[in-house]
C-alpha positions as a Python dict, from the first residue, in 0.01 Angstrom:
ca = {
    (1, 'X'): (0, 0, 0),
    (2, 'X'): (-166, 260, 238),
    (3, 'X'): (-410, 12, 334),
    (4, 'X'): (-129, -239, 444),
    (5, 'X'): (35, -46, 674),
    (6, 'X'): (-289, 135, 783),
    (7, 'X'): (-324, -280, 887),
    (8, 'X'): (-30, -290, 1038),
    (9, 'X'): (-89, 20, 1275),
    (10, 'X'): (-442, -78, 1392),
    (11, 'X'): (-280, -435, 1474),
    (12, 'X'): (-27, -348, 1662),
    (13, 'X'): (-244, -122, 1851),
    (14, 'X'): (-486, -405, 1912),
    (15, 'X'): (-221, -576, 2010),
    (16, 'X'): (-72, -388, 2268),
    (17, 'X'): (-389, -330, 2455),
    (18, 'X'): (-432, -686, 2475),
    (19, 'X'): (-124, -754, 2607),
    (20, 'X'): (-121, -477, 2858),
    (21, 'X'): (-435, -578, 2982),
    (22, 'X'): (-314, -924, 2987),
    (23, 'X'): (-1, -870, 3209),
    (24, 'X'): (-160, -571, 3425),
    (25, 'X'): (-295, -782, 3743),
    (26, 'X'): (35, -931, 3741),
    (27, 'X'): (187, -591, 3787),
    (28, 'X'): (-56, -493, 4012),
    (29, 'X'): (-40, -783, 4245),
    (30, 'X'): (342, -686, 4287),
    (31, 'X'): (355, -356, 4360),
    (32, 'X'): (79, -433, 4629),
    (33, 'X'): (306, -731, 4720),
    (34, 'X'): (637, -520, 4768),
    (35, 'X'): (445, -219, 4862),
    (36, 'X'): (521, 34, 4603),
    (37, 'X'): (279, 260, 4705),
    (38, 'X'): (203, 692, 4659),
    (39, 'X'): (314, 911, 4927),
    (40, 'X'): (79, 1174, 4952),
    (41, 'X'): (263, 1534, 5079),
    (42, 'X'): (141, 1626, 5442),
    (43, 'X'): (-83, 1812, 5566),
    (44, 'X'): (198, 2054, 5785),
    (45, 'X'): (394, 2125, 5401),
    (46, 'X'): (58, 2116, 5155),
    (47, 'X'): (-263, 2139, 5349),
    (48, 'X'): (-526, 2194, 5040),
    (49, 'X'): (-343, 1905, 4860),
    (50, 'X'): (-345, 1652, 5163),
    (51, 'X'): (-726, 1759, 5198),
    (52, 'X'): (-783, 1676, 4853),
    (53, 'X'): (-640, 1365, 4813),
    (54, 'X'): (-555, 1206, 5157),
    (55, 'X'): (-818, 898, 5015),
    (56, 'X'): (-561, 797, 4791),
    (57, 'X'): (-319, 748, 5031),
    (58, 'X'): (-141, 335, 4984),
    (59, 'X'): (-302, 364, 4597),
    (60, 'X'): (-2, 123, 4411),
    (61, 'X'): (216, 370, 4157),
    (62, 'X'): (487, 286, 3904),
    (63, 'X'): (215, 181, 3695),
    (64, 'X'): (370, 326, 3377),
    (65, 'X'): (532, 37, 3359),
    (66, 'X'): (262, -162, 3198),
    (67, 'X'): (283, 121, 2909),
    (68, 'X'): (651, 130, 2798),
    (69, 'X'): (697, -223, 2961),
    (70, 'X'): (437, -354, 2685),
    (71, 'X'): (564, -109, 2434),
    (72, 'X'): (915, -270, 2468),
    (73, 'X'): (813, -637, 2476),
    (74, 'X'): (613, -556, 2144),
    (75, 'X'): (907, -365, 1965),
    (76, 'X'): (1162, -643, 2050),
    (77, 'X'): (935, -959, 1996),
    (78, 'X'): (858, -854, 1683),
    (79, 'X'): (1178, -783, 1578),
    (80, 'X'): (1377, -1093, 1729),
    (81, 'X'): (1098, -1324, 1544),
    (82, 'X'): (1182, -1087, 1188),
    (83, 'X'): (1533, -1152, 1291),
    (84, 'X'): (1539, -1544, 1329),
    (85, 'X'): (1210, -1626, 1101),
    (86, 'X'): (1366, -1384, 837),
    (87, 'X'): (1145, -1590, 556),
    (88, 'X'): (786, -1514, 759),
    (89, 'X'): (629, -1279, 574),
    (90, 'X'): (404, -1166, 922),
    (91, 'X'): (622, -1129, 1149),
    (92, 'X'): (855, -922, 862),
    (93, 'X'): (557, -732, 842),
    (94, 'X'): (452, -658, 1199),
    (95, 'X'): (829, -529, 1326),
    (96, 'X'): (862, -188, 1375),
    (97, 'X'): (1171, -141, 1522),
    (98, 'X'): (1412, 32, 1303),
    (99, 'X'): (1725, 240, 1322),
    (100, 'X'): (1600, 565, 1146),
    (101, 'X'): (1256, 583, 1306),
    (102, 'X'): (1217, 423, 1623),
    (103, 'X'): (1564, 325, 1781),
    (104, 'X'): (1538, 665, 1956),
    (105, 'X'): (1222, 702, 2110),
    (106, 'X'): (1224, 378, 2248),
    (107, 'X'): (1572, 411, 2379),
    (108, 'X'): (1454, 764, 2510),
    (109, 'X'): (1112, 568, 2628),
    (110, 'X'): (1331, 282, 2829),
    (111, 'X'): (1594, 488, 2960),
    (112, 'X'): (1393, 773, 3127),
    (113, 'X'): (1120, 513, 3237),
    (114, 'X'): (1413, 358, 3430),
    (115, 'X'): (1529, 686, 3580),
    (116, 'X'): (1183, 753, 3667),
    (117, 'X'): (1151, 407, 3890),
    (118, 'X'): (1448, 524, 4060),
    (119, 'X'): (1268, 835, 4159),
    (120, 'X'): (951, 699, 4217),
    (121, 'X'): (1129, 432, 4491),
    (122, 'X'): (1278, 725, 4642),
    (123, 'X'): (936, 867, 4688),
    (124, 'X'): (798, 551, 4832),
    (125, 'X'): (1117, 483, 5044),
    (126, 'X'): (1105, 835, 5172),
    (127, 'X'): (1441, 931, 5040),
    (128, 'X'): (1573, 1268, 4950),
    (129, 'X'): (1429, 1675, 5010),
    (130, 'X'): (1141, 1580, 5326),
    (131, 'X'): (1105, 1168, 5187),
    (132, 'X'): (959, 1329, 4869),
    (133, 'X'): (1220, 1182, 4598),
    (134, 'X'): (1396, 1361, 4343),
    (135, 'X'): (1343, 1769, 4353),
    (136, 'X'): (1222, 1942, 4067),
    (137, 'X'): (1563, 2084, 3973),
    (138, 'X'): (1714, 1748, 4003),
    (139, 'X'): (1416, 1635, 3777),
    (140, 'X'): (1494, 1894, 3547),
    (141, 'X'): (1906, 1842, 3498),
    (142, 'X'): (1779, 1483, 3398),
    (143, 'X'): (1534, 1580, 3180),
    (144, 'X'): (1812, 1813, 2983),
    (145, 'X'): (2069, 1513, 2970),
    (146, 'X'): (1866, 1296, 2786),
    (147, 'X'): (1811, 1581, 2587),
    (148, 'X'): (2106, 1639, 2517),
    (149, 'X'): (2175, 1285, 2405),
    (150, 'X'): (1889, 1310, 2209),
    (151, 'X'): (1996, 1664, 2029),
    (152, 'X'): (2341, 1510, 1989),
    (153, 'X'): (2181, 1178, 1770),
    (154, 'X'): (1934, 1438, 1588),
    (155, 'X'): (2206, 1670, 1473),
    (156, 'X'): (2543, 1424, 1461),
    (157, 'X'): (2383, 1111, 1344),
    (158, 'X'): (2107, 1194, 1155),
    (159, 'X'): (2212, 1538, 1021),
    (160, 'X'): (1929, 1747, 1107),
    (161, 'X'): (1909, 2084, 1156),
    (162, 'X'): (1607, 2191, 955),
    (163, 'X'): (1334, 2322, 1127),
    (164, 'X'): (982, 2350, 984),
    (165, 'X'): (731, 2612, 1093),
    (166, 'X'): (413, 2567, 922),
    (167, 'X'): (259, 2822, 666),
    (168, 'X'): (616, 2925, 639),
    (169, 'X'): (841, 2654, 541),
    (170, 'X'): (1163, 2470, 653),
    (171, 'X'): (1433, 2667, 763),
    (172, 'X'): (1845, 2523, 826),
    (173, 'X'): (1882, 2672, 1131),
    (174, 'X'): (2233, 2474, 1226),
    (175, 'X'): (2372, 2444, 1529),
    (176, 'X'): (2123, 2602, 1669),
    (177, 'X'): (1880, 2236, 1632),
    (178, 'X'): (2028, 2136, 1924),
    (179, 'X'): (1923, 2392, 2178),
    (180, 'X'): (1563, 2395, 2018),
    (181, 'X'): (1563, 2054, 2063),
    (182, 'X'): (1654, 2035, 2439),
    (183, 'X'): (1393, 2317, 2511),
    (184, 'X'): (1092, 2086, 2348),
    (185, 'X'): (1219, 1802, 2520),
    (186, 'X'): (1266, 1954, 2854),
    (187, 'X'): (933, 2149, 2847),
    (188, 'X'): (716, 1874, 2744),
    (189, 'X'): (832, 1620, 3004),
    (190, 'X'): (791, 1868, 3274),
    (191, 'X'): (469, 1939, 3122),
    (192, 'X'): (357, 1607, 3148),
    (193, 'X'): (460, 1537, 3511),
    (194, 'X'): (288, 1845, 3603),
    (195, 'X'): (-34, 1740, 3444),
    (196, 'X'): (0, 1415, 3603),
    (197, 'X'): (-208, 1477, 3919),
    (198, 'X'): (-559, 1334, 3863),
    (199, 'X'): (-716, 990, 3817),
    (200, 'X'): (-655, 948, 3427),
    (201, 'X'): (-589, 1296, 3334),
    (202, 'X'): (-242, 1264, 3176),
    (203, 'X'): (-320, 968, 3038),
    (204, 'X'): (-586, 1088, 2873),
    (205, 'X'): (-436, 1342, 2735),
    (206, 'X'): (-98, 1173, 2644),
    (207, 'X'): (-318, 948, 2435),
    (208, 'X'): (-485, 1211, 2240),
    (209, 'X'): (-138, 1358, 2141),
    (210, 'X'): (36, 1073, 2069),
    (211, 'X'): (-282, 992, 1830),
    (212, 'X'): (-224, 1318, 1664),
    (213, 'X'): (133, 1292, 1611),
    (214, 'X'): (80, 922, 1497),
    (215, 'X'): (-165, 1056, 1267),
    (216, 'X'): (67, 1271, 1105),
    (217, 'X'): (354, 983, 1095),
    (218, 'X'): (117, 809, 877),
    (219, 'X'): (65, 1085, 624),
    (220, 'X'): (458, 1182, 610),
    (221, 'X'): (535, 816, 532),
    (222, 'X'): (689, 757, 858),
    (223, 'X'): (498, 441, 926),
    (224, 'X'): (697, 297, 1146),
    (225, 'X'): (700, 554, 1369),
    (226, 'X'): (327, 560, 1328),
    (227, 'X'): (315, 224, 1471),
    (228, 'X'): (551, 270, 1794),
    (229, 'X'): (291, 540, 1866),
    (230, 'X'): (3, 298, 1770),
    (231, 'X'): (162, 69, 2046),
    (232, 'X'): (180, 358, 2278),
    (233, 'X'): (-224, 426, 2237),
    (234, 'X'): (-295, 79, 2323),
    (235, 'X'): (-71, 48, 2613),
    (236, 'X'): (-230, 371, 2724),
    (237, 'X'): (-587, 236, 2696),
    (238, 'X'): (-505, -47, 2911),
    (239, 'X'): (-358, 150, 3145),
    (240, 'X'): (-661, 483, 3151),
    (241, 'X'): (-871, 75, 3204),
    (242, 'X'): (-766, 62, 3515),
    (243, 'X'): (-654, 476, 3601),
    (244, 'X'): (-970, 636, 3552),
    (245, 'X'): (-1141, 751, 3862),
    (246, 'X'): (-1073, 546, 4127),
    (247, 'X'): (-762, 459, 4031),
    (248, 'X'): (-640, 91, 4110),
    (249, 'X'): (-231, 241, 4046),
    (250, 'X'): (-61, 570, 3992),
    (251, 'X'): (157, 634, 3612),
    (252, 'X'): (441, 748, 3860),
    (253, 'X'): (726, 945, 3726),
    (254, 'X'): (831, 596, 3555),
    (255, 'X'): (545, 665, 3336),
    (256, 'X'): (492, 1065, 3278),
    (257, 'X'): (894, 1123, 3278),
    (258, 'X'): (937, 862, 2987),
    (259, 'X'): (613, 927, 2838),
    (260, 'X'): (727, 1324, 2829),
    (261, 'X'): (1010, 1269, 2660),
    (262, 'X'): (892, 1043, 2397),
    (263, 'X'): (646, 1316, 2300),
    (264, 'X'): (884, 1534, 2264),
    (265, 'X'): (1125, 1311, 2047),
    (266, 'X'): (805, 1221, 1862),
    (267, 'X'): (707, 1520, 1746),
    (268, 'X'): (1068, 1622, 1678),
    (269, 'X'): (1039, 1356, 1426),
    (270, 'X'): (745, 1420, 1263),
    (271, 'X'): (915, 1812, 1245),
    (272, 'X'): (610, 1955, 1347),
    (273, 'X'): (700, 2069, 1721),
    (274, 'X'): (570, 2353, 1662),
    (275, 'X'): (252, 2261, 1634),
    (276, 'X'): (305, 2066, 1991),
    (277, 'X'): (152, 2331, 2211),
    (278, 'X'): (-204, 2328, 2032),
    (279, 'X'): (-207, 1956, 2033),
    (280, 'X'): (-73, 1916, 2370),
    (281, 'X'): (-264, 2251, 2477),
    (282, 'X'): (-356, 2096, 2843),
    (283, 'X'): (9, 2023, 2896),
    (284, 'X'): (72, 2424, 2797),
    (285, 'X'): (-189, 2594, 3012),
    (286, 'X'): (-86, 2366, 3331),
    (287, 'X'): (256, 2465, 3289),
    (288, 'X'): (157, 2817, 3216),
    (289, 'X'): (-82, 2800, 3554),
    (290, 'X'): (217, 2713, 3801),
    (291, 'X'): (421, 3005, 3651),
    (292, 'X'): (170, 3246, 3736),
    (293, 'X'): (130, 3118, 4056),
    (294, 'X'): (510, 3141, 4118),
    (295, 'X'): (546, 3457, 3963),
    (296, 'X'): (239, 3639, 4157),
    (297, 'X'): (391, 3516, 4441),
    (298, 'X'): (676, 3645, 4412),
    (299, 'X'): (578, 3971, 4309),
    (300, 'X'): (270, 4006, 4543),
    (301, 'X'): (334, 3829, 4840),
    (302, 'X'): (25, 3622, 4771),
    (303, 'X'): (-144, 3333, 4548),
    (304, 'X'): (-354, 3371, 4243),
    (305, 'X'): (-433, 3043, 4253),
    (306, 'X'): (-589, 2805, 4600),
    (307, 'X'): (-333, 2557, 4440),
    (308, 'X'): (-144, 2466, 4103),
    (309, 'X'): (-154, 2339, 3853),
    (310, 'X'): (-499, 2462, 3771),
    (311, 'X'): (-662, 2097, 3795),
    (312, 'X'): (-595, 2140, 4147),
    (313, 'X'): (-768, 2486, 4160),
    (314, 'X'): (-1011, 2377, 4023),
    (315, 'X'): (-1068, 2052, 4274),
    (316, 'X'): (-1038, 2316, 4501),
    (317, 'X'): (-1342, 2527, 4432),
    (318, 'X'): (-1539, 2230, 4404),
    (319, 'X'): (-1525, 2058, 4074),
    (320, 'X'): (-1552, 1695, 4067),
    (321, 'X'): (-1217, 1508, 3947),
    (322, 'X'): (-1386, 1316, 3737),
    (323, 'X'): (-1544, 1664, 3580),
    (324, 'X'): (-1215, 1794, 3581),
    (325, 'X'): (-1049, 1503, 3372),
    (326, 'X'): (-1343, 1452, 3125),
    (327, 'X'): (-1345, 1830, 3021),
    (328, 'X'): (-957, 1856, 3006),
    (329, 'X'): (-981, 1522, 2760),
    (330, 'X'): (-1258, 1678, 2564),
    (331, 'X'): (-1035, 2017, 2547),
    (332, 'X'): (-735, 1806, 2439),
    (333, 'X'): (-936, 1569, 2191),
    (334, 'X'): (-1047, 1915, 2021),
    (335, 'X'): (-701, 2045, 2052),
    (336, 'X'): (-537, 1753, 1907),
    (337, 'X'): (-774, 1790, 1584),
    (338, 'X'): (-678, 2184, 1588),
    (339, 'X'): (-318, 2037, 1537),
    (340, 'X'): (-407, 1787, 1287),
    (341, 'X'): (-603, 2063, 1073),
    (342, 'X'): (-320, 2303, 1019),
    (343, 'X'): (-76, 2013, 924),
    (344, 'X'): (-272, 1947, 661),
    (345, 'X'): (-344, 2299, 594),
    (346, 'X'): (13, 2321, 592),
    (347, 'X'): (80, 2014, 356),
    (348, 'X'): (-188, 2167, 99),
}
């Protein structure tokens, strides 16, 4: 039976590359057509960044919509063709979409991926705080109400409240679920769109993670849920395809916000959050890098870092961006096998 839906997970994987690479130069032909294109800050508000990456100036963004937008055709094709071929066995076989397992993170996956276009049109339409888009406050009261939805569904619908922490056990912790679960939420997604700043590097690394967490799906008996996050990976690899360095289009927020989010929802799942900061250990130590550079600032009147998050420090100094994505993706491949040790350390 393992080996079935073991099947089932590599196919739809398969699957969703091919389609995403299928579809892609149709999505890149119209954001060049209806020029949906990065804005790059300027050199008079971030000099070190505009020196950095002035090339990529006009590079085509939004492009996380051949990720979710692949993810989504998948999830409801398969289930629409379940739903009116009910006596096919393979197309029975190949839906994933169900209420207890996936209706949330690809509701959470659709709905921040749209709030994300918003802000990524307001970026290239040069509306709001100096043409920029949303700012990162604004960013952050969305991330906490779909958070909040999600926390409500967790707790109200589905009745959790148990948190596990590994070596230790599962504890009811109550009411309190609910502001655990708006913390992971919130903290990955901004995680992610910090880490977003490099040719491929959050892709990378959101591919890596959502292996890991797919990984441990699998082994729960969560399969369906391991295959969302199987169509994830291959929607992912089409995209890094064309993201790695140079970059034919940008993930945009339409990509890291909803990609974030998932994550988060994802591994509140699986119940293994906890172990979210070793597997997603890249997201952690960006994060970690622009609060010390906020903090010292504030409290010394001067950087620690040329510029944050650290991947730009470390452009900054002189490392290629290509060495800079490749040794954050072998950090967060090792990472991500870290996580997957002491689950099943944890299991044993």
């Amino acid at each position: 039976m393992l080996e079935f839906y073991a099947v089932k997970v590599f196919t739809i994987t398969t699957l969703s590359f091919l389609v995403a690479l299928f579809w892609m130069p149709f999505l890149l032909r119209m954001l060049k057509k209806y020029k949906i294109s990065k804005r790059i800050r300027d050199e008079e508000s971030a000099p070190i960044f505009f020196k950095l990456h002035k090339k990529k100036q006009g590079t085509p963004t939004m492009g996380g919509i051949l990720i979710w937008g692949t993810v989504l055709f998948l999830s409801l094709l398969f289930f629409y063709l379940n739903k009116i071929f009910s006596g096919v066995e393979i197309f029975k076989n190949l839906n994933f979409l169900t209420q207890k397992q996936t209706f949330l993170p690809l509701g959470a996956l659709v709905a921040s991926a749209i709030v994300g276009i918003f802000d990524d049109l307001f970026n290239v339409k040069k509306i709001g705080p100096n043409g920029g888009g949303l700012r990162m406050r604004h960013r952050l009261f969305i991330y906490t109400f779909i958070a909040i939805i999600g926390a409500w569904w967790f707790y109200y619908k589905l009745g959790w409240s148990t948190l596990h922490v590994p070596f230790l056990g599962s504890f009811d912790i109550g009411i309190w679920y609910i502001p655990i679960f708006i913390f992971v939420i919130v903290a990955t997604s901004h995680s992610v769109n910090l880490t977003d700043g490099l040719d491929g590097l959050a892709g990378g690394i959101l591919l890596s993670s959502f292996a890991s967490y797919g990984a441990i799906a699998f082994v729960q008996g969560r399969f369906e849920l391991a295959t969302f996050c199987g169509a994830i990976i291959g929607s992912l690899l089409a995209f890094l395809w064309f993201n790695i360095s140079p970059a034919k289009f940008f993930m945009g927020d339409t990509g890291a916000m909803s990609l974030g989010i998932t994550l988060g929802i994802v591994a509140m799942l699986t119940n293994y959050a906890l172990l979210l900061p070793i597997i997603g250990l890249i997201f952690v130590i960006e994060t970690c890098s622009v609060l010390l550079q906020w903090g010292y600032k504030k409290i010394m009147k001067k950087k620690l870092f040329i510029s944050s998050p650290i991947h730009h420090h470390l452009e900054a100094i002189g490392w290629a961006e290509a060495t800079i994505v490749m040794r954050f993706w072998v950090i967060s491949g090792v990472s991500s096998v870290i996580g997957l040790i002491l689950f099943f350390l944890d299991k044993t």
